[in-house]
N, C-alpha and C positions, 0 to 999 in steps of 0.2 A: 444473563450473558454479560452484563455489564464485570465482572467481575473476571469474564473469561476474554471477553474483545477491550481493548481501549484503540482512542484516536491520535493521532501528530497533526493537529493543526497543517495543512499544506502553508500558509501564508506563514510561520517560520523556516521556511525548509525548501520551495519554490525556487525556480531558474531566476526568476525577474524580483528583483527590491525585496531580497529578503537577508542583505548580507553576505558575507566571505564565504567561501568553501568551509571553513574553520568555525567558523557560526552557526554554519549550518550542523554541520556535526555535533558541538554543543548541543547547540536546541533537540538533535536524535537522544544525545544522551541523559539530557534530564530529564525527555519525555520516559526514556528507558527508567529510569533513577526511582521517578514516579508509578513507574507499571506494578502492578498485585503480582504475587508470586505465580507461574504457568500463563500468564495472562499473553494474548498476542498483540503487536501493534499495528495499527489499518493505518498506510500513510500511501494518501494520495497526491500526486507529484506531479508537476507541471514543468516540464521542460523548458518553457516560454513557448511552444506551440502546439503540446500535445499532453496528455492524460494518460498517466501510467499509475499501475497500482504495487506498492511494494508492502511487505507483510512483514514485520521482524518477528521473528521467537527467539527471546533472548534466553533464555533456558538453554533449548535447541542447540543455540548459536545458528539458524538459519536463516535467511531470508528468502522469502517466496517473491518472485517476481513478474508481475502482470501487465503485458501491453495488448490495449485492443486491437494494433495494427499485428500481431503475432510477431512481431519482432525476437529476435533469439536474443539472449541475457545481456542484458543491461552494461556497459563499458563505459569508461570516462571519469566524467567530474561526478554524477550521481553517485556511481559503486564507491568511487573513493570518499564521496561525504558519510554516507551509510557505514561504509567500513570503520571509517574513523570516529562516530560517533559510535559504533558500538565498541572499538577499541577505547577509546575515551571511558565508556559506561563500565567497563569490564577491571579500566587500572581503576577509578572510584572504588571498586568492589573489592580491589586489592586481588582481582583471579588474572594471576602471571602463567605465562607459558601455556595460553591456550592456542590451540590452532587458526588458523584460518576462518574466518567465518565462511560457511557455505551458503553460496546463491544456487536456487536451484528454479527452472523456466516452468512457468503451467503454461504450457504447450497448446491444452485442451481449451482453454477460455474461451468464449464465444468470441467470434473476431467480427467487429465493426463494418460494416460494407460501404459505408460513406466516409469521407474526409472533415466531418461537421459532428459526429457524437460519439467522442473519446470518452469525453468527460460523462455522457451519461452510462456508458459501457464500464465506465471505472463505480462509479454509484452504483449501477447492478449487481456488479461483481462484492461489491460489498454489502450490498444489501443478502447477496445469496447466503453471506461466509456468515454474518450476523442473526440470521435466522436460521442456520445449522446449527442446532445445538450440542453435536459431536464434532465441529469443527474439522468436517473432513473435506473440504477445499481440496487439498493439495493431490487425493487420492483421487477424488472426482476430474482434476483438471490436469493430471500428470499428462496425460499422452494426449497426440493431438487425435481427435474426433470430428467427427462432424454435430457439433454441441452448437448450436445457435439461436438466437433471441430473434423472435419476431417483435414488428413494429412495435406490435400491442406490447409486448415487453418493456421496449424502451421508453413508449408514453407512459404506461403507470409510473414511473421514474421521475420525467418529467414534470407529469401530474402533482404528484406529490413533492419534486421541488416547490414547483412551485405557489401548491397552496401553504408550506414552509415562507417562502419568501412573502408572500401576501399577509399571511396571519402576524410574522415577525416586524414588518414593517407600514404594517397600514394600519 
């Protein structure tokens, strides 16, 4: 899998202390720069109060876009950093007069019932994509359903944060 997922660092790319809009897009595009060929990118995003998952496939030219609040597609300063970092990655590549990159909503993603676990809802959701070895995410989670995670769900999550943080730091 390592060869078919890669990660963006959220702490380059983040709403709080990570820099210009202009930086931020940079940092999208060298992580792009760096990506194995077909490979996709997991960049998890923090708005400064909330946890959204955005997916690049630069191949594609698509981005998948994930909020646990089920929020409809992404607007603002995020689309326009994303946009501009893969337009950035795209003139490095010397590929002129491409279209538009496409955002496109997973609709279906299990949606959060609490205002306290975005962030592990966004860890789920990648945890699912990660351990799909056909990487069919976007098939599974086009339409909206009634697709939902119980507790137990979001503890092992948890759990595993943080025997992660215990083992790393102690």
């Amino acid at each position: 899998m390592v060869d078919m997922v890669g990660f963006l660092d959220n702490t380059d790319v983040g709403a709080i202390g990570c820099g210009s809009p202009i930086e931020r897009s940079r940092a999208i595009a060298d992580r792009l720069k760096r990506a194995k060929r077909g490979q996709i990118i997991l960049v998890p995003y923090n708005s400064g109060c909330h946890w959204m998952l955005t997916v690049l496939s630069p191949e594609e030219d698509i981005v998948y876009f994930m909020d646990p609040l089920k929020r409809r597609l992404c607007t603002g300063e995020w689309k326009n950093i994303v946009d501009n970092g893969i337009k950035i990655h795209n003139a490095q590549l010397k590929r002129q007069g491409r279209k538009a990159t496409t955002w496109k909503n997973c609709a279906g993603i299990p949606e959060q019932k609490t205002d306290k676990d975005c962030g592990y809802y966004v860890m789920r959701y990648m945890k699912e994509i990660v351990e799909d070895k056909s990487l069919d995410f976007f098939t599974k989670w086009e339409r909206r359903g009634k697709a939902a995670y119980t507790q137990e769900d979001i503890d092992v999550v948890r759990n595993e944060w943080a025997k992660f943080i215990v083992k790393t730091y102690m």
